[in-house]
N, C-alpha and C positions, 0 to 999 in steps of 0.2 A: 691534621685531624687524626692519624695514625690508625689504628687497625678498630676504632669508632666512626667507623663510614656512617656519612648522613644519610641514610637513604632518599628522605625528601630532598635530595639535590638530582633524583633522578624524577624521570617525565611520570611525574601524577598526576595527570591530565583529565577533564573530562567532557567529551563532548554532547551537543544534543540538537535535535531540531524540534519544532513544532510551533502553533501559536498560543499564545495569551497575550494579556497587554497589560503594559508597564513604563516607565519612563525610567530614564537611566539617570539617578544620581550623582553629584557630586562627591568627593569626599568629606565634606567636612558638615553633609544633610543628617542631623539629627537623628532622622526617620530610621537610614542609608545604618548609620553607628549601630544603629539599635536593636535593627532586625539581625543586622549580622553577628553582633555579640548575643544577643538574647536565642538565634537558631544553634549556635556553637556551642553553648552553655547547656540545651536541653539537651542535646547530645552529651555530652559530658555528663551530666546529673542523671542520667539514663541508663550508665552501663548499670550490669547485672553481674552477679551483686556490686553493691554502691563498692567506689574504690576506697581505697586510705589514705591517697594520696595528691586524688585531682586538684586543681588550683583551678580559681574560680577566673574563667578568662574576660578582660575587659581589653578596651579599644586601646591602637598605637597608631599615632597620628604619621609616623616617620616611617613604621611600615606598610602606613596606607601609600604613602606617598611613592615607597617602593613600591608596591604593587600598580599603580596608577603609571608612575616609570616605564613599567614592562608591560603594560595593558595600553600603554600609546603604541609599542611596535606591530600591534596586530598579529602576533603571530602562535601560533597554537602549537609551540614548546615551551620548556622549562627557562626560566631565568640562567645564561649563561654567565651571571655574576655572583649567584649564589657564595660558589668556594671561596669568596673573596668577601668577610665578613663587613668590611670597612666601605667596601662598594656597594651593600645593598643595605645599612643602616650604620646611623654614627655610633652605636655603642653597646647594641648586641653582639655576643660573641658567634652568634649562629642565626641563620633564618631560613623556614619552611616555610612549602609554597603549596597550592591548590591550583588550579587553575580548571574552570569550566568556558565551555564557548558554544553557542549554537545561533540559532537565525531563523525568525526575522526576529530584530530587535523585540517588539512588543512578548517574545518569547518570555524576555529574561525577566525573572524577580530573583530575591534573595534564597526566599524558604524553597524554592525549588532547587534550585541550585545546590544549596548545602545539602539537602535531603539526600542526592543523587549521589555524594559523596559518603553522608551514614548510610543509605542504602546498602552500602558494600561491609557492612559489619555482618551479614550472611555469607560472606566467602573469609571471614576471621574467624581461626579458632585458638583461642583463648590461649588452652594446655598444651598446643604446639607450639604458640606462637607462628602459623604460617596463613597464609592465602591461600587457598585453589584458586583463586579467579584476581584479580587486582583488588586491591582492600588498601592502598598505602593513604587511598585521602580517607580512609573512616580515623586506621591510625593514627594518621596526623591529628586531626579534628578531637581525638579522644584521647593524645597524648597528655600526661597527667602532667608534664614540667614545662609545655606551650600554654604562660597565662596570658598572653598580649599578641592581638589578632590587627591587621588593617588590610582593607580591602579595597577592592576598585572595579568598576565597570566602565568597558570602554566602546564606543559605537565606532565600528568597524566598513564606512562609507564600501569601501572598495573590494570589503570581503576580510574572513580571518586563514591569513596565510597557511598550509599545511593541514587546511581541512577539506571535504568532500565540497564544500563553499563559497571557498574563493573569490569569489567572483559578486558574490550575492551581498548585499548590505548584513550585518554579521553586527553578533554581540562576543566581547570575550572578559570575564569577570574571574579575578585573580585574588587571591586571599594570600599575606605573608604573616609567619609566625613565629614567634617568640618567647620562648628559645626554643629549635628546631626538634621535631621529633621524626619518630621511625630511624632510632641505631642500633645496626646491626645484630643482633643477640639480645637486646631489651622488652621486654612485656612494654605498650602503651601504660599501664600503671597499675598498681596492687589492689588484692581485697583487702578490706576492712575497712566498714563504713568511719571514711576521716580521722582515723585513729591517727593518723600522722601530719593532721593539720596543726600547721604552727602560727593559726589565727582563730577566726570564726568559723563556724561550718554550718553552712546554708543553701539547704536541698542538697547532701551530698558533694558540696563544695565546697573549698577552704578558702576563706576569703582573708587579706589582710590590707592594711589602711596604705601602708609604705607599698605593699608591691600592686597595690591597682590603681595607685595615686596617677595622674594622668603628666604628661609630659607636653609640651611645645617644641617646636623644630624648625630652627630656620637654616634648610636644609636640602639638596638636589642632587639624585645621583646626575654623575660628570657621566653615564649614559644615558641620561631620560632626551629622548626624542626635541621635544618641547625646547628644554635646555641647550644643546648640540645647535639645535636649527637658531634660535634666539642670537647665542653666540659667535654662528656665522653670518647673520644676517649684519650683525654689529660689524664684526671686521669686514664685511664685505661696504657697508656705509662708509666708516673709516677710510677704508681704498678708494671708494668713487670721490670722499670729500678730499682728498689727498691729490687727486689728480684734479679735483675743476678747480678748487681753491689755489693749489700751486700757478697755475695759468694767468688766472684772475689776478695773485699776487704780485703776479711779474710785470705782467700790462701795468696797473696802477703806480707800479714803480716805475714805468718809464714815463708814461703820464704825466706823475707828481714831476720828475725829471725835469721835462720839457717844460714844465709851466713854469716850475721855480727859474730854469735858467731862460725861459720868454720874460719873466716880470720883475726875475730880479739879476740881471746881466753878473753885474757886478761879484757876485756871490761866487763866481767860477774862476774870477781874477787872480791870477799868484803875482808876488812879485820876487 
């Protein structure tokens, strides 16, 4: 990536606790799609003044899957596959991450979650381009060249690794993004409302047909949990069936043996 560090390959993390109730989603719940793209999108159609440049973000089913990937390991850092474009989607060239975690489950919903993340657009300033406080998930989120979001929530039985938590049944819900934002020396996106949309523009967004057009993926990171264990379980079958079957093969061959040469003498005859 050369001297264009991804910044969202470092820990933009966010943690939380408290109650409400909610049920945890699948990825491919309608509901799940919709809040996520529609909470992202108000943030984006949001900034001040309107940009010129935002893309209107809609759902990626292959980086939900990546997110769903690294929200099975429970653990409350950054995806250590990021740098490796080909390991965390088949055909992005780049992928930004989110990640929120807190407990007890019925904690989690979407719009809080994401909120927590715009929340931190009061520690962004604009005409510096810097932070006082963490701001990389508002950045991400309002990155004007991430049009394609997928997301995941994961129920965390045993606790989310690397938090004050551990221990306690845990949610942790992970958002990956397409194409990656927050680089190095880059504004999140320019003024002028839409002036450099090279589609529609609606509410402050640029929308177009080809780039929100939805995609299909039959497809697994080689480290999703899920996968890894599936895999072993397989060869590990394989090996049990290897050793009772070979046993079994050899008996029946001496069996058959004895019988043929009990009922049919003859058959063993040379002359």
């Amino acid at each position: 990536m050369g001297s264009a560090v991804w910044m969202s390959l470092w820990a933009w993390i966010i943690l939380d606790s408290g109650v409400c109730s909610v049920s945890l989603p699948e990825i491919t719940d309608g509901k799940f799609i919709d809040e996520c793209v529609s909470e992202h999108n108000r943030a984006r159609s949001s900034v001040s003044p309107a940009a010129s440049d935002m893309l209107y973000m809609t759902w990626d089913a292959g980086l939900a899957i990546t997110a769903r990937a690294w929200a099975r390991h429970c653990l409350f850092e950054h995806n250590t596959y990021l740098d490796d474009a080909r390991r965390v989607h088949p055909t992005f060239s780049s992928v930004g991450e989110n990640i929120w975690a807190g407990y007890p489950p019925s904690f989690f919903n979407v719009a809080s979650a994401v909120k927590k993340w715009v929340d931190e657009k009061q520690e962004y300033d604009y005409n510096s381009n810097r932070c006082t406080k963490v701001c990389g998930h508002y950045t991400q989120v309002v990155w004007a060249g991430s049009y394609k979001v997928g997301c995941a929530a994961q129920l965390c039985p045993n606790g989310v690794k690397s938090t004050n938590f551990d221990t306690e049944e845990g949610v942790i819900f992970v958002c990956n993004y397409a194409l990656a934002g927050n680089v190095i020396g880059r504004k999140p996106y320019l003024y002028g409302p839409c002036s450099k949309c090279d589609g529609i523009c609606e509410g402050n967004l640029c929308r177009n047909p080809k780039r929100d057009s939805q995609k299909s993926y039959n497809w697994t990171p080689d480290w999703d949990p899920a996968k890894v264990n599936s895999d072993n379980a397989a060869e590990g079958s394989s090996y049990v069936a290897v050793l009772v079957v070979r046993p079994i093969a050899l008996i029946a061959t001496f069996i058959a043996a004895y019988a043929v040469r009990h009922f049919y003498p003859d058959v063993f005859c040379y002359e």
